[in-house]
N, C-alpha and C positions, 0 to 999 in steps of 0.2 A: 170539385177537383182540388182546389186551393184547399179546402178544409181537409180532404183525406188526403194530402202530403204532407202539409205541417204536422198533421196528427201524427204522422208514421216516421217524422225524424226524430234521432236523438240527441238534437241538441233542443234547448228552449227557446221558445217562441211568442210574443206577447208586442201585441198594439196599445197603444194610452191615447186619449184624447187629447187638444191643445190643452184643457184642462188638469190632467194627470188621471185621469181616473183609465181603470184598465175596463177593454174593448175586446180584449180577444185574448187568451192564453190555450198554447198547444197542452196534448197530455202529459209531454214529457215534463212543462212546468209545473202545471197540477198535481204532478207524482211531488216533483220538487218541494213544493207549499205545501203538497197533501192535504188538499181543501178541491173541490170540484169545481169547475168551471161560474155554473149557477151562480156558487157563493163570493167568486171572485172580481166576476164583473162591477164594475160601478167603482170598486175600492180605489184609496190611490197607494202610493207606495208609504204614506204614513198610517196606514192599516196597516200596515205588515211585516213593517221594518221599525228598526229603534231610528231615532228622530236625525243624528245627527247622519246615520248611512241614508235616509230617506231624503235629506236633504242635498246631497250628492247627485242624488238620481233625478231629481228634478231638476237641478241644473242643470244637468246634461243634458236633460229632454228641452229642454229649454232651447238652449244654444242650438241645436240642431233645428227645433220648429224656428230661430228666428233668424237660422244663416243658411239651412236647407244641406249644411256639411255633414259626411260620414264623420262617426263619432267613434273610437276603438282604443281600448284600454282593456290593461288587467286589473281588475277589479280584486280586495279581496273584503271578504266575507267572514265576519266572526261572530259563529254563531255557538252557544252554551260553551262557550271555552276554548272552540272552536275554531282554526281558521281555515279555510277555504278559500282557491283563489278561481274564478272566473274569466274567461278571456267574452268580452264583450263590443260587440259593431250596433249602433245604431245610427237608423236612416229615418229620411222624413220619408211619409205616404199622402201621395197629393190625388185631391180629391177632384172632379170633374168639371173643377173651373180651374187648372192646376194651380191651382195655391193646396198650400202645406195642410192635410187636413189634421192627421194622425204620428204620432212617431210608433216606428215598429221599433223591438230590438231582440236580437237572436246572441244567446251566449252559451257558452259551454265550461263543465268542469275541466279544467286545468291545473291541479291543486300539484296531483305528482307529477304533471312535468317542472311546478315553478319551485316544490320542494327539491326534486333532485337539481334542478337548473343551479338551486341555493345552496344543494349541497357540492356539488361539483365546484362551485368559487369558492365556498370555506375551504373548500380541498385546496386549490389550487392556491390561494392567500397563505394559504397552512404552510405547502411544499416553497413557496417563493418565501416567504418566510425563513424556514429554518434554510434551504437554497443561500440566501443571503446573509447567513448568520455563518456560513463558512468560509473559512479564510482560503480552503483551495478554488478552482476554477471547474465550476458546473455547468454542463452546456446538454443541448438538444440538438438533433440536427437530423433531418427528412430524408427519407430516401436518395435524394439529390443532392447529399452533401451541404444542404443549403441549412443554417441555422434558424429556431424555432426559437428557439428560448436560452438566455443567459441570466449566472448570475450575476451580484453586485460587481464580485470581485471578477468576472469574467468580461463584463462591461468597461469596468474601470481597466482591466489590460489594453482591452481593443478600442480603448480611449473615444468611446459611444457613451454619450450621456443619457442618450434615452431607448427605455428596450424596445420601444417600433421601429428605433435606427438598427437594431442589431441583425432584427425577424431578415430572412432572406437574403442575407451576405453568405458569403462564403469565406473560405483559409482562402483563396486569393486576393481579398478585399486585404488582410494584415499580414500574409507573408510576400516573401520572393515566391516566384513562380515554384522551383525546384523545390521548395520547400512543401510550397502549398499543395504541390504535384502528391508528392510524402505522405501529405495529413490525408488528401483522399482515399489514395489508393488505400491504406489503412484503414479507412471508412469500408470501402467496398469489402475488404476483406471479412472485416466482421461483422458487416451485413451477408455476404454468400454462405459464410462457413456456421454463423451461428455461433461461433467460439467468442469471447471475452480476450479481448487482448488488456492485459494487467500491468501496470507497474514498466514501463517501456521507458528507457529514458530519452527527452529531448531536449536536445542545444538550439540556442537560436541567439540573436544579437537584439535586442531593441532599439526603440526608436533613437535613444540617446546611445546606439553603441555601445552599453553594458553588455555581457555576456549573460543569460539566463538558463538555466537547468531546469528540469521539468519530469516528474513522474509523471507519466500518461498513462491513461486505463479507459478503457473503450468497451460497452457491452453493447448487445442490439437490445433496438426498443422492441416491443413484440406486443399487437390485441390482444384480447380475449379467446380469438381463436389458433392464436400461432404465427397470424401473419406480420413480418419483420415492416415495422414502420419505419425506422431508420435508427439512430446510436443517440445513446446516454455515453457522457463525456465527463471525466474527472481527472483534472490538473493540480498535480500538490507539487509547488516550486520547492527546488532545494537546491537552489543558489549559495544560499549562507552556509549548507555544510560543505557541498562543495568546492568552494571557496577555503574554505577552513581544514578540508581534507589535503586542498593541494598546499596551501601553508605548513601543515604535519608534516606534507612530505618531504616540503623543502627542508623545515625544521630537522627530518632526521637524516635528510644527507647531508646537511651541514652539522650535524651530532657524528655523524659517522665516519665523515673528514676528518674530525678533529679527533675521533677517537684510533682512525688510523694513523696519523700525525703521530699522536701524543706515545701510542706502543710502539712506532717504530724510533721515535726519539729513545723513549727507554730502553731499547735492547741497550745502546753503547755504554751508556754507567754501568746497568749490568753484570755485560761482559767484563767491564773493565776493573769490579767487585768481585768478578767471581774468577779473574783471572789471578789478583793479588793474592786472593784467599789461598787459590791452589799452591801457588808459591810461596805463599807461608807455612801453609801445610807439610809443602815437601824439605822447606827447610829445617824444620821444627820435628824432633825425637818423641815421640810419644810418649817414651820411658821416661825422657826432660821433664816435660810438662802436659801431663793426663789433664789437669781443668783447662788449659787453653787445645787440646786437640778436640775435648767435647766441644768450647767453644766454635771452634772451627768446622765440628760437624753440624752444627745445630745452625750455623751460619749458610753454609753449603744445605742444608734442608730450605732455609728460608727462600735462599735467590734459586732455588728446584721450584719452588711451591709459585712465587713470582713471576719466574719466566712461565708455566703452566696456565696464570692470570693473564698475564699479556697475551698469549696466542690466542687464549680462551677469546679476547676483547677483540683482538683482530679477526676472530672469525665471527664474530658477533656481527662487527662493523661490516666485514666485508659481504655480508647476505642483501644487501643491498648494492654496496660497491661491485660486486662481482656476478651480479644475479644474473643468468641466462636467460633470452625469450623463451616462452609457453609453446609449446606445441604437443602434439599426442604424446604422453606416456605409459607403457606399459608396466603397469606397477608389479607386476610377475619380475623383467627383466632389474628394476629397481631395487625389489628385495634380494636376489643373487645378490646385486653388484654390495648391499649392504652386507651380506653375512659375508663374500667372499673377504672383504676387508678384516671383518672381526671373529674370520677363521683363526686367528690365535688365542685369543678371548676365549672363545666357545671353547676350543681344544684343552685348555688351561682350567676350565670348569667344568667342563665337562658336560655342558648343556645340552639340554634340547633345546629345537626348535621348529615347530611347523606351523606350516602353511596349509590352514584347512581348507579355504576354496580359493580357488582360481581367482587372480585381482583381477581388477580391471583396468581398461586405459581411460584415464583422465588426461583432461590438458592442461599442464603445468611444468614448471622447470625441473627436468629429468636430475640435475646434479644435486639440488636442494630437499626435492622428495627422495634422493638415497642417503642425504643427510637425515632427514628426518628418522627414517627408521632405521638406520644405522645409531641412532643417539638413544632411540625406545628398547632397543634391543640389545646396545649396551647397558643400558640401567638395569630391564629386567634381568640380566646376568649374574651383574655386581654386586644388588642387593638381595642377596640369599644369604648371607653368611654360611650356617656349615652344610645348607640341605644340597643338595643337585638341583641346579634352574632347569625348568620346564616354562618352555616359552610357546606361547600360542598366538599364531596372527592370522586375523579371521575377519574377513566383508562382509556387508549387508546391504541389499538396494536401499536405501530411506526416500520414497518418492525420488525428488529430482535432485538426490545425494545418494552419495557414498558414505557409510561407516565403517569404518577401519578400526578395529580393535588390536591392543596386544597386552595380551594378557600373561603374568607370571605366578609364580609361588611362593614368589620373597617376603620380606619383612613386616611389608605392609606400610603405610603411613596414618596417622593419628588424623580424625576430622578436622581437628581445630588448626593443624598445617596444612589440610587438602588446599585453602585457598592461596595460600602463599608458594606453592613450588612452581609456579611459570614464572615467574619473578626472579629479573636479575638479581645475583648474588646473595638467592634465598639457598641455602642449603641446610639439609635436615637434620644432619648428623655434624656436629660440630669435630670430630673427633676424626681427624683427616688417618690417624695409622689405622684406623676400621678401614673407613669409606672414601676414599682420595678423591677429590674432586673442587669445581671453581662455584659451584652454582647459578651456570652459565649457560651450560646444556638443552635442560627444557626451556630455559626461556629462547634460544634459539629455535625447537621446535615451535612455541606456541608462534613466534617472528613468521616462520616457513611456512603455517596454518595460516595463519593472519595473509599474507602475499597471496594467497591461493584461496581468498574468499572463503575461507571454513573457518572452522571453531575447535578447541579440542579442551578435554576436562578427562575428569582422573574420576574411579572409581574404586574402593582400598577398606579394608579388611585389615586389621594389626595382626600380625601374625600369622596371616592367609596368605595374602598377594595383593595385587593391584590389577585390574585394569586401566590402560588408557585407552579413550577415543579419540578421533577424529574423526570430522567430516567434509568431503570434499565436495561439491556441485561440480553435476553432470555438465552445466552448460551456463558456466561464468563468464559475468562481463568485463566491461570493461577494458583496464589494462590490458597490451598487447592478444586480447582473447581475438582469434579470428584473423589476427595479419597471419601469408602464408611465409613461412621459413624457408628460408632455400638451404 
């Protein structure tokens, strides 16, 4: 009965003598060896084996005949180039005075579970590895919220020197409650829903009472077959620009202070040059003196063209001094309100101008977006010289934007000035009795794009037309986004 069960397992089976020589081998070994039973008896394991693995096996047979201990190891096995890994138990077999007569030993191939075992750590060495080679914050975390794995830099936050301290914490271990309340719920959500929550910003104070900023992005972990094991977590701090952004902004309301300062200073010389002029003017015969009445014209042109520079500076300034809170705008009602104003304009050129599809309502400051296209829709006016303008203003969904085009028939502008016209005090045409203006205009729109989270860029044809775009987001953060207005 003992012989026809070893016979019929699949693993190997094989007795040795206290002396080493083999006693007994099942078939599955003799498959193994591929030598028959007959011929294997007597042998010992330096028959069969190279000298230094043969040697191995005898001390282990050894120790077990002379301590009577279970003996279990993975063995491996390199055979023609070959390696092989074995899992191996040997016992002693005590013979009928019980002392130790024989050692059995029963093993089995193991080769791919100890290659994949080996390849799953290079894997995991690999992923910790470059993991730890990023300077954002990578993290793992279980169905339960509860943290698996971090990296360097996500250790070094949570001021855990070692990653068995981190395994099994939670956002309660390093936040306030309220906080840490935040991070889960946020967990759950993108474990039920399956969605990726991306790029979220978060505030928090650290240990030392600094303030820190944080991109967060959250995907679920998910097996092989779909099922959600918990969240993949990546943290890119943006501290330093944020920091630097609200410096900008300090910077430009105190630029914008002193630029409203500074033109409201200058009206009084001004006025009080262009006051003299005129009464010089009206003292002075024309028929007297023709070179000083030009003078006097060309005088009276400058402080026109001056005072046109200062309002220009003041309404520059004032897009921030005067800015209104964000709330729904209907950009249908915006464009009215911009043509109704430059109903004399149009009337005067005789323009077209249409509205191809129904705008939409964004959230942004209603008086500034009628600025904006009030100023696009003057230019495309202006710049026709002798044709009739044809003005086109036209939307498009862009994913989670708005494109807003206005496109015309005018002059055109040259590639090599495309990048300079949002730039204060860039203007195209030098030659103000053509084209009057401060070069102040678009860089005001690009200002109103810029506040309102979009971008905007020209597109131009010399002797064609131009388009411009912009784009606005459906759903901007940030600044005043989301307070309700009364």
């Amino acid at each position: 009965m003992y012989h026809s069960l070893v016979d019929s397992l699949p693993i190997n089976v094989i007795r040795k003598s206290l002396r080493g020589q083999l006693t007994f081998a099942n078939r599955t070994y003799c498959e193994l060896i591929g030598r028959p039973l007959n011929e294997l008896v007597g042998l010992t394991d330096y028959d069969l084996f190279p000298a230094q693995l043969a040697e191995k096996y005898v001390r282990d047979d050894e120790h077990v005949a002379a301590t009577g201990d279970v003996f279990h190891d993975i063995e491996k096995n390199v055979t023609d180039g070959k390696a092989r890994y074995f899992e191996v138990y040997k016992v002693p077999v005590y013979g009928g005075d019980s002392r130790i007569a024989e050692t059995q030993a029963i093993f089995w191939d193991v080769t791919e579970r100890v290659e994949t075992r080996e390849a799953l750590a290079r894997e995991r060495d690999l992923l910790q590895t470059l993991m730890d080679s990023l300077p954002d914050l990578v993290y793992v975390k279980d169905r339960e919220s509860r943290f698996v794995m971090g990296n360097r830099a996500q250790l070094r936050v949570a001021n855990v020197e070692r990653p068995e301290l981190f395994e099994r914490t939670t956002a309660h271990d390093y936040f306030p409650e309220e906080i840490a309340d935040g991070y889960v719920a946020e967990d759950r959500e993108v474990m039920r829903t399956g969605e990726p929550m991306l790029d979220r910003e978060e505030h928090w104070i650290d240990r030392e009472g600094r303030p820190r900023w944080y991109l967060s992005s959250k995907v679920p972990l998910r097996d092989r077959d779909g099922s959600t094991l918990g969240i993949v977590g990546i943290d890119r701090e943006i501290t330093n620009r944020k920091l630097m952004e609200e410096e900008l902004r300090r910077s430009n309301r105190e630029l914008d202070q002193f630029v409203s300062v500074v033109t409201h200073d200058l009206q009084a010389p001004l006025r009080v040059v262009a006051s003299y002029g005129k009464l010089l003017g009206d003292s002075l015969s024309t028929s007297e003196n023709a070179e000083v009445a030009d003078y006097l014209a060309e005088m009276r042109s400058g402080l026109a063209r001056m005072q046109r520079l200062i309002d220009s500076l003041r309404s520059y300034a004032r897009l921030t001094e005067k800015q209104q809170p964000k709330r729904p705008t209907d950009l249908n009602l915006v464009v009215q309100q911009a043509l109704a104003n430059l109903e004399v304009v149009i009337r005067e050129h005789q323009a077209s101008v249409t509205v191809v599809e129904s705008l939409p309502t964004v959230w942004g400051d209603g008086v500034q977006l009628m600025q904006l296209f009030q100023n696009l829709v003057a230019n495309a006016v202006k710049y026709c010289r002798d044709r009739q303008p044809v003005v086109t203003i036209d939307c498009l969904e862009r994913g989670d934007e708005w494109q807003v085009s206005i496109a015309d028939n005018g002059i055109g502008i040259a590639a090599d000035r495309i990048p300079d016209i949002f730039r204060i005090f860039q203007r195209l045409h030098e030659d103000e009795r053509e084209f009057e203006g401060t070069g102040i205009g678009l860089a005001v729109c690009k200002r109103i794009v810029d506040r309102h989270q979009g971008r905007i860029w020209v597109e131009s044809v010399v002797g064609q037309g131009s388009i411009v775009h912009f784009m606005l987001p459906k759903n901007p953060v940030g600044e005043d986004v989301g307070v309700d207005q009364k």
